[in-house]
C-alpha positions in Angstrom: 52.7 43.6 89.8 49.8 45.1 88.3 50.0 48.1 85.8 47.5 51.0 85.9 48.4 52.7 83.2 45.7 55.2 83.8 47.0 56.3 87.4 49.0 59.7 88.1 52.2 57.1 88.8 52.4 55.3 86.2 51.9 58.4 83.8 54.5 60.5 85.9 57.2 57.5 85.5 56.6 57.2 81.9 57.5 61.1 81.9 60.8 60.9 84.3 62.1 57.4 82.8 62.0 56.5 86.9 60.0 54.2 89.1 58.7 50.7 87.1 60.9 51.8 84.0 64.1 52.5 86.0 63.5 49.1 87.9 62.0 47.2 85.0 59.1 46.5 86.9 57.5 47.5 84.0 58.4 45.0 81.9 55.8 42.2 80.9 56.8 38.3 81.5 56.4 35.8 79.0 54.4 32.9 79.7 56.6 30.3 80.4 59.6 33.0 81.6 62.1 31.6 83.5 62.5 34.1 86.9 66.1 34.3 85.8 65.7 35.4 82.5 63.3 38.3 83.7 65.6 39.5 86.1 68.3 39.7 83.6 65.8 41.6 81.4 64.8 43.8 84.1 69.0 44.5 84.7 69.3 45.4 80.5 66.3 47.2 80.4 66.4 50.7 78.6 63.5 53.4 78.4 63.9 55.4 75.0 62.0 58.6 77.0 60.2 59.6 73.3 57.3 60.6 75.4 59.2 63.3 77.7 61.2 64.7 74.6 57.8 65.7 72.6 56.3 67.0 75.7 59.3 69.3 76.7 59.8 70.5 73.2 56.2 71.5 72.9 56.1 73.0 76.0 59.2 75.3 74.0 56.6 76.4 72.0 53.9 77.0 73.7 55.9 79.0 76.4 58.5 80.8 73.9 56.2 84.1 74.1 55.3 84.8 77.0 51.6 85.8 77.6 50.2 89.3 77.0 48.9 90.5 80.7 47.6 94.3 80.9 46.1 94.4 84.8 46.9 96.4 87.8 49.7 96.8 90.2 48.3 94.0 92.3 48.1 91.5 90.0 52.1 92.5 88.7 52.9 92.0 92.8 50.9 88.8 92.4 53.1 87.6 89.8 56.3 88.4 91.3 55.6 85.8 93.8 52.4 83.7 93.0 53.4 80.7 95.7 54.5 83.0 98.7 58.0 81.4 98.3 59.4 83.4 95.5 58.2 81.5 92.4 57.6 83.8 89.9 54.0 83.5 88.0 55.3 82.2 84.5 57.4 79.5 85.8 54.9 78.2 88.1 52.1 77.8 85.6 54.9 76.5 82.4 55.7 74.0 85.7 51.5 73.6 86.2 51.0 73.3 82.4 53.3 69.9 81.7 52.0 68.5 84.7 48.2 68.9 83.3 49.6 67.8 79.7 51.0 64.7 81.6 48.1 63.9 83.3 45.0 65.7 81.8 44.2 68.0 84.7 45.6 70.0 87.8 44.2 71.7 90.4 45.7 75.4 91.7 44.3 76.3 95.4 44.7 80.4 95.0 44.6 80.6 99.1 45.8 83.4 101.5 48.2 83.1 104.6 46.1 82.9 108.2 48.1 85.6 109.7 47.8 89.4 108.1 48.8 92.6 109.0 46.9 95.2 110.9 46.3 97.2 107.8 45.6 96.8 104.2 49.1 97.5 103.3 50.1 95.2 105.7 47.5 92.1 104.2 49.9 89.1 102.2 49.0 88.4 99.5 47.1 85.2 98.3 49.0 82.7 97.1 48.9 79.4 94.5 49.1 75.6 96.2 49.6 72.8 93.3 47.1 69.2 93.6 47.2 66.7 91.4 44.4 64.0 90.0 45.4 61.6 92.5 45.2 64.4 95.6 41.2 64.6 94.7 39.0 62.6 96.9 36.0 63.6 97.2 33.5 67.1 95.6 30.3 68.2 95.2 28.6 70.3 92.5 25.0 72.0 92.1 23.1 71.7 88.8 25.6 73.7 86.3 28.3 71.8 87.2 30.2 74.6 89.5 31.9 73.2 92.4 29.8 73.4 96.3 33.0 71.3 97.4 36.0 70.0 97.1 38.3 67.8 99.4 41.9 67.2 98.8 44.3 64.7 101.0 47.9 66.0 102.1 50.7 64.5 104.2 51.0 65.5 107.3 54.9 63.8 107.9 53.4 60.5 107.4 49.7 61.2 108.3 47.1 61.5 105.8 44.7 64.5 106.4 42.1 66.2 104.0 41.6 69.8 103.3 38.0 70.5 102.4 37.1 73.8 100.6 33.5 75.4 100.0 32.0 78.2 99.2 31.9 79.8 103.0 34.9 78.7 104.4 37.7 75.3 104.5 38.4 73.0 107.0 41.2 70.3 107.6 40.3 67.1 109.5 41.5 63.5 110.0 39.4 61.7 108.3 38.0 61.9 104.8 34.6 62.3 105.9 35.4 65.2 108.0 34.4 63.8 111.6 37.6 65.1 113.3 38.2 68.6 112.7 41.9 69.6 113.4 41.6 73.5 112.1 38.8 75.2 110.1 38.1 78.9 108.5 35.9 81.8 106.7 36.0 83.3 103.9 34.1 85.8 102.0 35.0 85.4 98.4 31.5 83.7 97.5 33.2 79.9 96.0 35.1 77.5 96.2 39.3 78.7 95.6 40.1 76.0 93.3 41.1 76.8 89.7 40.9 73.4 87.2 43.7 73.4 84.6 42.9 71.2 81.5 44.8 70.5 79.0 42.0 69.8 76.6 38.7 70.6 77.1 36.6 67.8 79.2 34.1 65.8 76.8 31.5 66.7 80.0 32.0 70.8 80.3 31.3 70.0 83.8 33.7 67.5 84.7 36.8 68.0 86.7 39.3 65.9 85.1 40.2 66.2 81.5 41.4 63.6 78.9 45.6 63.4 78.8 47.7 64.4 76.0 50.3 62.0 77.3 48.3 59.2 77.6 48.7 57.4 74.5 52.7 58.7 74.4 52.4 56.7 77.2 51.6 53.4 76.4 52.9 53.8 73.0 56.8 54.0 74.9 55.6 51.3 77.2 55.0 49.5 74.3 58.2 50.4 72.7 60.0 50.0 76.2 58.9 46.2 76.5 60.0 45.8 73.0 63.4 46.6 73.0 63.5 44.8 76.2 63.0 41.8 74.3 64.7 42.3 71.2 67.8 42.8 73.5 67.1 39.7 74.5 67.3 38.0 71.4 70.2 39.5 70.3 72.2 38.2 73.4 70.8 34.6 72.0 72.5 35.3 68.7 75.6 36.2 69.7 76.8 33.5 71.2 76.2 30.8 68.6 75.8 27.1 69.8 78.9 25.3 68.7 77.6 21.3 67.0 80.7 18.6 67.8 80.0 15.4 65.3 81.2 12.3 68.0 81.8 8.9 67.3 80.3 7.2 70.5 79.4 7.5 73.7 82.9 7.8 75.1 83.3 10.8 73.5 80.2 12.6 74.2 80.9 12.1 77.8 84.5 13.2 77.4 83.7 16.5 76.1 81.1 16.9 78.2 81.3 20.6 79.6 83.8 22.1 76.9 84.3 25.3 76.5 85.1 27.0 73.1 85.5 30.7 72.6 88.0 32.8 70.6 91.0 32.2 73.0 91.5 28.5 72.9 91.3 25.9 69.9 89.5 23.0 69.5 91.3 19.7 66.9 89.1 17.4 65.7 89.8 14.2 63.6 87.8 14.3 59.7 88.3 11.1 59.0 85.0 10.4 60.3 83.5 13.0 57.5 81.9 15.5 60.1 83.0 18.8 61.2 82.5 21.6 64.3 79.5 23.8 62.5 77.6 26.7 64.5 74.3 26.5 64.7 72.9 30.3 65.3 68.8 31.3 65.5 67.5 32.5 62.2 67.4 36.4 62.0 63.5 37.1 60.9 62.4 37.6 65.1 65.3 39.8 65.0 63.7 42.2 61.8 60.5 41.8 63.0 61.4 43.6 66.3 62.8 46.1 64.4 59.5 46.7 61.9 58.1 46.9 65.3 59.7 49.1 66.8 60.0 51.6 64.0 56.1 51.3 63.7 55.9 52.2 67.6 58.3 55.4 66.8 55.9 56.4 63.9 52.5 55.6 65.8 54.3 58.4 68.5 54.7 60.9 66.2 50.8 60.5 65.1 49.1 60.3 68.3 51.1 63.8 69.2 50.0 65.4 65.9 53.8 65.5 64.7 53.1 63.6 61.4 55.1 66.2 59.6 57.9 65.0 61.8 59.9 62.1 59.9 61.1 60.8 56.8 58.1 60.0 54.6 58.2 62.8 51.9 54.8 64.3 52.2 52.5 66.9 49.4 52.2 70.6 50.5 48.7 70.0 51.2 49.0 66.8 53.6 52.4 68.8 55.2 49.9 71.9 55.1 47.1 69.7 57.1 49.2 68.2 59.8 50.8 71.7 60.5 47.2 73.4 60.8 46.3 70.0 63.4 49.2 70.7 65.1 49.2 74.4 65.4 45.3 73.7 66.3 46.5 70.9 69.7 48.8 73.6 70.6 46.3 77.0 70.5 43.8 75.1 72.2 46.7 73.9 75.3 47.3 77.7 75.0 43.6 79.1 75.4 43.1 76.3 78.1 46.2 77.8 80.4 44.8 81.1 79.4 41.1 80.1 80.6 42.5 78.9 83.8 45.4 82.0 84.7 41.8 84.5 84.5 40.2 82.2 86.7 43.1 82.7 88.6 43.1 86.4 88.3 39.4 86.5 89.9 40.4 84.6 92.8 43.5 86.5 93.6 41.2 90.0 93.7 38.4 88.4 95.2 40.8 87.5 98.1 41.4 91.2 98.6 38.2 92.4 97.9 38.2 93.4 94.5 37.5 93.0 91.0 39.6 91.9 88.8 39.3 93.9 84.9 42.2 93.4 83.3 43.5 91.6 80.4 45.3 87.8 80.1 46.0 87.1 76.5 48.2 83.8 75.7 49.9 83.3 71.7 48.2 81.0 69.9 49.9 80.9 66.9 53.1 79.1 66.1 56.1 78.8 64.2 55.9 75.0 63.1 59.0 74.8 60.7 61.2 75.8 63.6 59.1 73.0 65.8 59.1 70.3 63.2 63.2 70.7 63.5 63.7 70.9 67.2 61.3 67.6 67.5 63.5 66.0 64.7 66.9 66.9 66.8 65.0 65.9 70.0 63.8 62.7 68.5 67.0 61.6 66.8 69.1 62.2 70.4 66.8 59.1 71.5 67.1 57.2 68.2 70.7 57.4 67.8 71.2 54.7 70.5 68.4 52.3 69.3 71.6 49.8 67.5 72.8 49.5 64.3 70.2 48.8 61.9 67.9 51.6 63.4 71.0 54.2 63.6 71.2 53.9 59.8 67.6 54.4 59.2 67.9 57.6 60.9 71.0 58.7 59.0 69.2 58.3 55.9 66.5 60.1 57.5 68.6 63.1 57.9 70.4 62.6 54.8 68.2 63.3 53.4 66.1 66.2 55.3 69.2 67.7 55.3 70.7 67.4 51.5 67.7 66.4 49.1 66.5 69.8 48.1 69.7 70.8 47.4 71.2 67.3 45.9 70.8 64.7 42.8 68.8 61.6 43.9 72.2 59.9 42.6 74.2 61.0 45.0 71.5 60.6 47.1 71.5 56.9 46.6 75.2 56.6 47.0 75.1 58.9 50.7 72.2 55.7 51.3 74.8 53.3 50.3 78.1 54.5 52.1 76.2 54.8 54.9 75.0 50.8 54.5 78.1 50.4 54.0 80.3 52.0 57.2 78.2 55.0 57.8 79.5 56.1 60.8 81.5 58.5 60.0 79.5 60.2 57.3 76.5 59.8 59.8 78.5 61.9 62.9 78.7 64.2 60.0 75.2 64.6 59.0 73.6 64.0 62.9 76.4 67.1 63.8 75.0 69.5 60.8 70.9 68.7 62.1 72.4 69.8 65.7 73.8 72.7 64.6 
């Protein structure tokens, strides 16, 4: 199987925890991997969903206000039911919004229903379609970069057909290149009814498809993903030592020749010979280097999504100060881009009835980082918690001491570190419990 990472699929799976990373069609071989031992992998296989926590906790934020909107009653009749099947304005374009952070860009059709009333009362109103990256197939632009066309393919049941909008009118055919028409239109709104929402701004101003946020989550939880997969792996090897019987000849190998030795049975053996059962176990350095690994993955996930502030390395006021303005800075400009593309959206919906639209759209742009740096921490350590028993008391430490160290001597400090070496469970419960609540 091969891996696009780059493709709407692979992107939306690493977002759901479903498809390759459900399957563990996702996981990577080794070289000389016997089929067996993958599919075993591919049965133990978990997906620590990092990637889907961040995103859904930052979406919190950005979404905790709602937007500032000062318009008419058309545009506030509009909202009430933006898709024409009830979905309110703000859900739809939170909904739009992870989608684009997921996979860079989205593309809202603001269209209107082929039947209207008699009279202007009587007109529907238009109303938003969803496309993704994957749904784009074909466009044209003039000089400035503004779109002369743009073609779209849909399911039809299980045919393929392609909706084409310009600036005059749409049309939806069979084939990509439009040679068999099935149904066509006019329209007079003067271009084409397709709103880009970034998530970033496009290096190219003029391009259609922005960079993802999630991109690198992505890959970095693949990474972590495949890891974990084969630490598992070698932890099954280590529990279940190899048990080394000294023999005196070849009688006796053959003799004990498919034993079996486990806790429940006993095994005699005669010293005179001066040997003994031993166990011979691998040595435990691949096991620690996983687990350097992985917590270098986690770390490396909290930098690519600006949430260095988020963790347990004790940082100045002016380096906490610096990651909060670059993370307050990723978030206003997510903010201004959904702002950008809802007075885009605006336009269209008076242009479909003739009209002009003048009023206001302002999204916040500001937020309260303390209260996001804990809900990424709680989010974060709901994931980590399950990661086994070395990593579980990492992350007790880590909110040992985020929770107590202001407040507590860095003796007792060290001895909280060293109950919790010890048989921190319960003290752990305690201190996981008291970041929840």
């Amino acid at each position: 199987m091969v891996i696009d990472r780059t493709s709407d699929q692979f992107l939306l799976d690493a977002y759901s925890g479903q498809g390759g990373f459900a399957s563990g069609a996702y996981l990577i071989p080794h070289l000389r991997e016997a089929d067996e031992k993958l599919k075993r992998r591919k049965e133990l296989a978990v997906y620590p969903n990092f990637s889907r926590k961040i995103v859904n906790v930052m979406m919190g934020f950005l979404w905790k206000q709602t937007p500032s909107r000062e318009s008419d009653e058309l545009y506030s009749t509009f909202a009430m039911n933006a898709d024409g099947a009830g979905g309110k304005l703000d859900t739809l374009l939170s909904s739009y919004q992870r989608l684009a952070m997921i996979l860079g860009t989205v593309y809202v059709i603001i269209d209107k229903p082929k039947t209207q009333g008699q009279t202007r009362a009587d007109q529907a109103m238009p109303y938003m379609a969803l496309r993704l990256k994957s749904q784009l197939v074909a466009e044209t632009k003039n000089a400035a970069g503004t779109w002369m066309s743009v073609t779209f393919s849909e399911l039809d049941g299980k045919e393929t057909r392609y909706r084409t909008y310009t600036t005059t009118g749409w049309m939806l055919t069979k084939d990509q290149d439009g040679s068999d028409v099935i149904e066509q239109g006019e329209y007079s709104i003067g271009r084409v009814p397709v709103v880009r929402l970034h998530i970033a701004k496009p290096l190219n101003p003029t391009d259609s498809a922005a960079q993802s946020f999630f991109y690198d989550l992505a890959g970095l939880n693949w990474d972590l993903y495949n890891a974990r997969s084969e630490m598992r792996e070698l932890f099954r090897a280590q529990t279940f030592a190899i048990l080394a019987l000294p023999v005196a000849d070849d009688n006796e190998r053959q003799r004990l020749t498919n034993l079996t030795i486990s806790t429940e049975n006993a095994l005699t053996y005669n010293p005179a010979g001066g040997g003994k059962p031993e166990f011979l176990a691998p040595p435990p350095d691949p096991v620690q280097l996983y687990m350097e690994q992985i917590a270098n993955t986690v770390t490396d996930i909290y930098r690519v999504a600006n949430l260095e502030f988020v963790g347990g390395v004790q940082q100045s006021g002016v380096a906490l100060s610096f990651h909060f303005q670059e993370c307050n800075s990723a978030l206003g400009d997510m903010a201004e881009n959904c702002e950008a593309a809802e007075v885009e959206i605006a336009s269209l919906v008076y242009a479909w009835q003739d009209k002009q639209f003048t009023g206001n759209i302002a999204y916040p742009k500001d937020f309260n980082l303390s209260d996001l740096q804990t809900a990424i921490n709680i989010a974060m350590d709901s994931v980590t918690l399950g990661m086994g028993p070395e990593f579980d008391k990492a992350i007790k430490k880590r909110l040992a001491k985020q929770i107590l160290a202001n407040d507590t001597a860095p003796s007792t400090m060290t001895a909280i570190d060293k109950e919790i070496d010890a048989a921190g469970d319960t003290y752990g419960d305690r201190i996981a419990q008291q970041a929840v609540a």
